[in-house]
Each structure stands twice: as structure tokens, then as C-alpha cells.
N, CA, C and O of each residue as an XYZ file, in Angstrom:
492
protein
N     -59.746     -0.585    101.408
C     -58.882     -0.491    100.232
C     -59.717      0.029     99.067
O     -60.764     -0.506     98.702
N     -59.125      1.211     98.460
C     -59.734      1.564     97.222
C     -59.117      1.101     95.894
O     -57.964      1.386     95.571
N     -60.170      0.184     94.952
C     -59.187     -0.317     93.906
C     -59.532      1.014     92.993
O     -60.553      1.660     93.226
N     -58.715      1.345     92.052
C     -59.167      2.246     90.897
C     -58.945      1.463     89.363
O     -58.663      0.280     89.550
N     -59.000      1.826     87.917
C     -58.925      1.237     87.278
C     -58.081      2.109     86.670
O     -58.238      3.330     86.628
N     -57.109      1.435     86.158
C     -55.938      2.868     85.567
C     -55.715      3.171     84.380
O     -55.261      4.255     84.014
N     -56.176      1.739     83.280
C     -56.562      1.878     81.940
C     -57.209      1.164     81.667
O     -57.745      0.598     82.620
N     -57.640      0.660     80.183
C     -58.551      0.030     79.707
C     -57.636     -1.066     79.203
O     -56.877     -0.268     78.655
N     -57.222     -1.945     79.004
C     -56.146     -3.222     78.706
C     -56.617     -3.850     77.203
O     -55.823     -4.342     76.400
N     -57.487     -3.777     77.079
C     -58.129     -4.601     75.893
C     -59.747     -4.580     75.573
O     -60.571     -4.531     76.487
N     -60.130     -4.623     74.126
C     -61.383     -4.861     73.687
C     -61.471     -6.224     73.314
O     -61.035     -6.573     72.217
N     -61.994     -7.054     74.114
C     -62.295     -8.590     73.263
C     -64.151     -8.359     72.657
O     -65.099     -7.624     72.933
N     -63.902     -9.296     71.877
C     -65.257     -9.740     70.714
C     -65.420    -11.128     70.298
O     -64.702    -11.888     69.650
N     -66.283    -11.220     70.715
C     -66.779    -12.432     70.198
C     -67.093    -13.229     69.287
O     -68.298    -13.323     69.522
N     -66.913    -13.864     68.436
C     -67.235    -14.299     67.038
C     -67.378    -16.206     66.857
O     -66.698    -17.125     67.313
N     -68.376    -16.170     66.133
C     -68.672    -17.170     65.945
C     -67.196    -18.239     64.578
O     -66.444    -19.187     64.800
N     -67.379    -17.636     63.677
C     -66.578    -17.481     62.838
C     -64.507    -17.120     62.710
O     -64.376    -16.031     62.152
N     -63.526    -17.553     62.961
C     -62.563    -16.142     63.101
C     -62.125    -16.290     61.735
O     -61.032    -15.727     61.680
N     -62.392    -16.709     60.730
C     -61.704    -16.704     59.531
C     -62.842    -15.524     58.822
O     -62.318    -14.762     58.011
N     -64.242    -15.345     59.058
C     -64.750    -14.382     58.787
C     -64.641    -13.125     59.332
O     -64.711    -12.051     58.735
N     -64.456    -13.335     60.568
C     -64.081    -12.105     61.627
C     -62.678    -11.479     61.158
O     -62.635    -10.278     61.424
N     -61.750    -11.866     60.657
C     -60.512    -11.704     60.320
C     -60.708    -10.970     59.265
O     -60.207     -9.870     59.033
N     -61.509    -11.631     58.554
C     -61.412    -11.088     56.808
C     -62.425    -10.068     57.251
O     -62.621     -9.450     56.205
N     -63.150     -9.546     58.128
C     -63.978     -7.937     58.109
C     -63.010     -7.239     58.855
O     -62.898     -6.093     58.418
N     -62.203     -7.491     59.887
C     -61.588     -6.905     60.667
C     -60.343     -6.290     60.230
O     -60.074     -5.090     60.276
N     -59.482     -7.407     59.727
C     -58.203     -6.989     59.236
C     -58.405     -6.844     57.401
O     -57.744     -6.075     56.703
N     -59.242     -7.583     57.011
C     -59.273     -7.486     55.202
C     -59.794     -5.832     55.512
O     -59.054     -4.858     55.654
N     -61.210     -5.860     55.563
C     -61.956     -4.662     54.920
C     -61.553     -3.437     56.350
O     -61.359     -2.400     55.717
N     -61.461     -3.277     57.036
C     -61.208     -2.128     58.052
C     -59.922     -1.860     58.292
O     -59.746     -0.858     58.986
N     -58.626     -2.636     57.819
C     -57.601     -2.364     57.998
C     -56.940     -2.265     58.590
O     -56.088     -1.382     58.491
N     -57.021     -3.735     60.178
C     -56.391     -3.413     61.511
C     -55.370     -4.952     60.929
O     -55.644     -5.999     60.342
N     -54.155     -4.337     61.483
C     -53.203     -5.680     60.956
C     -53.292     -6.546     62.399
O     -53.485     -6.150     63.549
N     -53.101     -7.713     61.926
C     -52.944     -8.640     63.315
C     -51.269     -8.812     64.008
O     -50.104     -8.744     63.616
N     -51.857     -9.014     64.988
C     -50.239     -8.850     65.766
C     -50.307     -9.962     66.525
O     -49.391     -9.996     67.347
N     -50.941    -10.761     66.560
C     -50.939    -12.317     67.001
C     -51.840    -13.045     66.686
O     -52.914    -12.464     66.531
N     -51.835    -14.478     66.469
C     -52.783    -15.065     65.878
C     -52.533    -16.424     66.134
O     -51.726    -17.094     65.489
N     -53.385    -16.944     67.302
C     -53.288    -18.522     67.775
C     -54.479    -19.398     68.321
O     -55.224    -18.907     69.169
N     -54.616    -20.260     68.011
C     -55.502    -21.358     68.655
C     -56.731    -20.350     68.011
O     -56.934    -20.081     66.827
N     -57.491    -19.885     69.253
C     -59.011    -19.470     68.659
C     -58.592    -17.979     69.499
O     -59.093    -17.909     70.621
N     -57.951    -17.094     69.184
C     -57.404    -16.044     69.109
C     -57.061    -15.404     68.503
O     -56.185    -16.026     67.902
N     -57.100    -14.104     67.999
C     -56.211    -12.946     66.988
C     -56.692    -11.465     67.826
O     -57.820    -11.055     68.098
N     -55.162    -10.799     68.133
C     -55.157     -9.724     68.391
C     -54.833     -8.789     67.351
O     -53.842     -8.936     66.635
N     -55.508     -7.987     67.262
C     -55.207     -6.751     66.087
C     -54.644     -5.508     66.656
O     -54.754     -5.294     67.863
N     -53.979     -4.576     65.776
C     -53.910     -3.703     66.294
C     -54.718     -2.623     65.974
O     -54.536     -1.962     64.952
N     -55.492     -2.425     66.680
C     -56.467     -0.919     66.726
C     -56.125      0.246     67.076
O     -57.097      0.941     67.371
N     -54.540      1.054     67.222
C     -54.132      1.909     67.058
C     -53.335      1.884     68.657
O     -52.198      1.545     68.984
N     -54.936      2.602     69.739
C     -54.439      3.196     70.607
C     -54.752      1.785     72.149
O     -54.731      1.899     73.375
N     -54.947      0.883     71.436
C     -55.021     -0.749     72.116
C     -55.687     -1.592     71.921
O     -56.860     -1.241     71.794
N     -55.407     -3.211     71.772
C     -55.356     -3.763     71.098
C     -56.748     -4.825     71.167
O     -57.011     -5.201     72.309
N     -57.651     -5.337     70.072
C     -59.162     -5.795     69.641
C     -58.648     -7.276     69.659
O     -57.772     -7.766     68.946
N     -59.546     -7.994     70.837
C     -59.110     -9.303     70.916
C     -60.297     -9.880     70.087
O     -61.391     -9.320     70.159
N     -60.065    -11.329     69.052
C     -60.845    -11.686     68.518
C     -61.167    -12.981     69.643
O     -60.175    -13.529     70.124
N     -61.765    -13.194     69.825
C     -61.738    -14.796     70.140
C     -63.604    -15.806     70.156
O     -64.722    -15.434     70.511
N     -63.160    -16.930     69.670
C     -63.825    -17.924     69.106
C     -65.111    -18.126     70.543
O     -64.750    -17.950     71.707
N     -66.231    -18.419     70.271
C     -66.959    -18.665     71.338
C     -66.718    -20.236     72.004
O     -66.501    -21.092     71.146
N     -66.728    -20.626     73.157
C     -66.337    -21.703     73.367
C     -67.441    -22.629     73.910
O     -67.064    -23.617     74.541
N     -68.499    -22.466     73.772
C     -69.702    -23.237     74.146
C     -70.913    -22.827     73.115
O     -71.092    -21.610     73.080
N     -71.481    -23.332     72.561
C     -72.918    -23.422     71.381
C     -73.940    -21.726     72.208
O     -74.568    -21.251     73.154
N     -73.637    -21.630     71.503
C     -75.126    -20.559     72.024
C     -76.300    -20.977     71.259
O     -76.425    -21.703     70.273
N     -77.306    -20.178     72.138
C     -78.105    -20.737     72.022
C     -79.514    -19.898     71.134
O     -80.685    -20.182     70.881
N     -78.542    -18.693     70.862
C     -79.198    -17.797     70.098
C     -78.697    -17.498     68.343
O     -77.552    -17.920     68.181
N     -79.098    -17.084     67.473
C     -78.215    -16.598     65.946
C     -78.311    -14.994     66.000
O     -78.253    -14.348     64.954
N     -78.453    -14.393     67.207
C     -78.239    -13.107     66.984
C     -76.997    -13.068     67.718
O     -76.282    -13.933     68.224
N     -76.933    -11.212     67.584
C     -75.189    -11.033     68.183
C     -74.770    -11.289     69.478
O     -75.524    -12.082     70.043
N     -73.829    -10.900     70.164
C     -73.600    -11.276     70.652
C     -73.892     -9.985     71.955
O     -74.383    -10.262     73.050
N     -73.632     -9.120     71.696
C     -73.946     -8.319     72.435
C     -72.825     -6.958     72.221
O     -73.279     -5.825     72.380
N     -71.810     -7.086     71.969
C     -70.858     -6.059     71.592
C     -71.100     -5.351     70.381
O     -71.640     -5.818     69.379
N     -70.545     -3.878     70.580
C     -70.729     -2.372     69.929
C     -69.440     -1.955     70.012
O     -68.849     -1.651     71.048
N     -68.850     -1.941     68.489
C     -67.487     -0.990     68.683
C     -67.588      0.218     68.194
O     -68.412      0.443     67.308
N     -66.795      1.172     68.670
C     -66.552      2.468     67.751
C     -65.346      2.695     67.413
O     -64.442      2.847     68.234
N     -65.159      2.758     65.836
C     -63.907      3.090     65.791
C     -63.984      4.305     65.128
O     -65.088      4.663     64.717
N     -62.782      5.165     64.910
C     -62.531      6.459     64.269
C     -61.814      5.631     62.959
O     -61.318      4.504     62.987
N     -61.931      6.614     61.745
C     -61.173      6.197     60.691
C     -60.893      7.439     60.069
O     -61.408      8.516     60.372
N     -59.754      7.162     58.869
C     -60.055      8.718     58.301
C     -60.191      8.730     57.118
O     -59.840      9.812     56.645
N     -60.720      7.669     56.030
C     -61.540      7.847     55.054
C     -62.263      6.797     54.968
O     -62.059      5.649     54.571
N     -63.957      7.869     55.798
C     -64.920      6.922     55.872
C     -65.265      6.970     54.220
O     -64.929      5.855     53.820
N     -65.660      7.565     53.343
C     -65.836      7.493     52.184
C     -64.733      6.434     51.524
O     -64.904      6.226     50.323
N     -63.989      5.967     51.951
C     -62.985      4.717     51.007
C     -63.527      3.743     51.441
O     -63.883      2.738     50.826
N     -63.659      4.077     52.942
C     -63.947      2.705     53.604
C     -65.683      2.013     53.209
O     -65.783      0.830     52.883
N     -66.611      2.690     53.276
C     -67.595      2.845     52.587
C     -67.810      1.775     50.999
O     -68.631      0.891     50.754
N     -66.776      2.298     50.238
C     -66.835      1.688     48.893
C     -65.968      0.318     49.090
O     -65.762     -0.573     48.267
N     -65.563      0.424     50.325
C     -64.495     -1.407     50.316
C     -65.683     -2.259     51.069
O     -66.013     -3.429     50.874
N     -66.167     -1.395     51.900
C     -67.408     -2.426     52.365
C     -68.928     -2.718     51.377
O     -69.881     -3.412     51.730
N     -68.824     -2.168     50.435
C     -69.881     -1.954     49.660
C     -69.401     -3.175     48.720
O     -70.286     -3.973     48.412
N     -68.127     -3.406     48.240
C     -67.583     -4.069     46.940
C     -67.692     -5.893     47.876
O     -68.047     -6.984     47.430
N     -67.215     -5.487     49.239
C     -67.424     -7.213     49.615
C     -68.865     -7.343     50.396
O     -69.091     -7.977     51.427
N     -69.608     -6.705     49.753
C     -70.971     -6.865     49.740
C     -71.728     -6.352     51.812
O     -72.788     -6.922     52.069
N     -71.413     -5.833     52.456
C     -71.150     -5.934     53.792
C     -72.061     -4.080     53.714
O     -71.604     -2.962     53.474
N     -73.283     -4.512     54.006
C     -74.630     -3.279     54.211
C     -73.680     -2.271     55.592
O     -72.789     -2.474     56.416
N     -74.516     -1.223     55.171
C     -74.340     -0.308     56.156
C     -75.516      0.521     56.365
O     -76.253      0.675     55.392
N     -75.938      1.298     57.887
C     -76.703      2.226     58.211
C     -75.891      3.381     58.254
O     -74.833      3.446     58.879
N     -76.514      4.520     57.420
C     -75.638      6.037     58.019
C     -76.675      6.719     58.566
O     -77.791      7.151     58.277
N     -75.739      6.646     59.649
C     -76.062      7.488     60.882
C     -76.110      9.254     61.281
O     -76.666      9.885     62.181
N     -75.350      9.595     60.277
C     -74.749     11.093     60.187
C     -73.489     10.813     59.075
O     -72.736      9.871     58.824
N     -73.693     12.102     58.593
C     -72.467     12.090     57.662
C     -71.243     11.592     58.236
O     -70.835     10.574     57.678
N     -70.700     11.921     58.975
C     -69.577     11.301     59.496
C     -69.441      9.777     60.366
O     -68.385      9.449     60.909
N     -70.307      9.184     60.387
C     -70.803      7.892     60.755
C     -71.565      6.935     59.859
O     -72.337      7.470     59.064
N     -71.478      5.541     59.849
C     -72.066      4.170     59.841
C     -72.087      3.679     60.731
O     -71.378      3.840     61.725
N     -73.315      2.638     60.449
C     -73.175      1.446     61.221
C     -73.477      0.076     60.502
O     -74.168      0.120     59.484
N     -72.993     -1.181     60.974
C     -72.615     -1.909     60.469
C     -72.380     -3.052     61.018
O     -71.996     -2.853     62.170
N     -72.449     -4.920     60.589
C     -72.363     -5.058     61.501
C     -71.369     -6.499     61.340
O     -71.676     -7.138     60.333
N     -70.524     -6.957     61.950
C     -69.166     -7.793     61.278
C     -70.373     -9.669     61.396
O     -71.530     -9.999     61.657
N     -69.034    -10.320     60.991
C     -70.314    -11.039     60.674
C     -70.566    -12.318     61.797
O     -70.961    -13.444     61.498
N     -70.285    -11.908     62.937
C     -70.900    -12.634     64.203
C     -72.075    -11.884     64.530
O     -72.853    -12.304     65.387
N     -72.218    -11.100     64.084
C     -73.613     -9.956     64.117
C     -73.631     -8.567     65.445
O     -74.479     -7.899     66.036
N     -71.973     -8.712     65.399
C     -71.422     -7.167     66.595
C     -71.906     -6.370     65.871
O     -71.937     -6.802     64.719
N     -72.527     -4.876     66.032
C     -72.332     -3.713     66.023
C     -71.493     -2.892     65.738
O     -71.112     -2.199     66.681
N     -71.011     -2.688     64.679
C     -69.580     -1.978     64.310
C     -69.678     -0.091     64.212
O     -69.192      0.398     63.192
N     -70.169      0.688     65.046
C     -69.947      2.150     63.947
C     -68.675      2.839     63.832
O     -67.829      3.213     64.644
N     -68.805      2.892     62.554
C     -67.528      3.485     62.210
C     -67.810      5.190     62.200
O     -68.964      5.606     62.107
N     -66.612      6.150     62.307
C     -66.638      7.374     62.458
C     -65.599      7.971     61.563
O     -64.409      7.669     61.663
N     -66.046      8.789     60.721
C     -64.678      9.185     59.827
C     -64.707     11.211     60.389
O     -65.612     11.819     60.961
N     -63.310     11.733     59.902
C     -63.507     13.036     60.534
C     -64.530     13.916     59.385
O     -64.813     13.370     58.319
N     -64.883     14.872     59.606
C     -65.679     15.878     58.874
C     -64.657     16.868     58.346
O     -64.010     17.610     59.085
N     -64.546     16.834     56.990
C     -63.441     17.799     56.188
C     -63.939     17.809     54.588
O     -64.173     16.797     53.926
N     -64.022     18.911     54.220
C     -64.277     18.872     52.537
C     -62.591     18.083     52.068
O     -62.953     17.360     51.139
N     -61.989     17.995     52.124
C     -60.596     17.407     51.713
C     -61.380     15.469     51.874
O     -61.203     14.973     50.761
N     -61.857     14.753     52.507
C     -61.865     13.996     52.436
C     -63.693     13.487     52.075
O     -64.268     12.472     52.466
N     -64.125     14.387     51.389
C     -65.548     14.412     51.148
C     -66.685     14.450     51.741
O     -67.700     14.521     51.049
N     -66.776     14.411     53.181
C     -67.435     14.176     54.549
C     -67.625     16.132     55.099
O     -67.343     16.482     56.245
N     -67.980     16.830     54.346
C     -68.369     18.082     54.765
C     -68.461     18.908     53.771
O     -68.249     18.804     52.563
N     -69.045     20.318     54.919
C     -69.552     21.342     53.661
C     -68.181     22.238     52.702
O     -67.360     22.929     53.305
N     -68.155     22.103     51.518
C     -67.183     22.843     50.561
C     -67.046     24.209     50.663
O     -66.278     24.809     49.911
């Protein structure tokens, strides 16, 4: 029997925190939640859906956890100055990229498109 995999169903993440995870996820990046229970929140991330959920045993480390998202956006320059105002550092990577990191200590890079219309290219 050959199994195949036919889509991708979900991104879950880990977080120590979900009332902080919430407020980087849905406050400053702008993914609305579409469910939200017990030690759970699904967001919507456009093209499928970013599971939050609570860790359920002590780790044993204070670094991350191990997850790297990429998302596309399309004004990395707005987004930039909303993460700058709730104090939340960034690495740029290339003009059209950051990185960043939510505050269970994931890996966030963000990707905005390259266009003089949205300040991210040559005029």
C-alpha cells in the first residue's frame, strides 16, 4: 500500500504563554482567530489554519521551541512600525524579509512583496 500525503491540514506552535501568543499573533500580525478554547486558538492564516496550543508538560529548557514560520504579508513596512511600537526586535534579512521571534521564542520570518508602491524596492 502506498500512502501519499494530499495536503498540509494545519500549522500547530507551541507556546508557553497563549495570552502572549495571541496578542503577537492576532494583535500585531493580523491573523483573526476562528476558535478559541481550553489551551487552544486557531487563527486564520489565509491559505490554512495556525494552531496555537499551550505546552502540556514543564520543559525543561527557556529557549524555543523549535518552530520557524514563514509568512507572506503585504506591508512589511507597516508591519515593521507595529512591531517596533509594541517593542518586539527584528533581524532584516533582505529587504523584503525579517526575522523575528513571538514570544515563546518561535522563529517568525516575515516576507513582504518587493514594489516601489509599498516602499520595499527600487523607484
Amino acid at each position: 500500500i502506498v500512502l501519499a500525503v494530499e495536503v498540509l491540514a494545519e500549522i500547530t506552535v507551541y507556546v508557553r504563554d497563549m495570552k502572549a501568543a495571541l496578542h503577537f499573533y492576532r494583535d500585531l500580525l493580523g491573523m483573526p482567530v476562528a476558535v478559541n478554547y481550553f489551551a487552544h486558538a486557531h487563527l486564520d492564516a489565509g491559505n490554512m489554519p495556525l494552531v496555537l496550543r499551550t505546552t502540556w508538560r514543564q520543559c525543561d529548557h527557556n529557549g524555543p521551541f523549535g518552530s520557524r514560520l514563514i509568512l507572506q504579508c503585504d506591508d512589511l513596512v507597516g508591519l515593521r512600525r507595529r512591531l517596533a511600537a509594541a517593542g518586539v526586535g527584528w533581524q532584516d534579512l533582505a529587504p523584503d524579509a525579517i526575522l523575528c521571534r513571538d514570544p515563546a521564542g518561535n522563529e517568525v520570518l516575515l516576507r513582504g512583496v518587493l514594489s516601489p508602491e509599498n516602499g520595499m524596492g527600487r523607484r
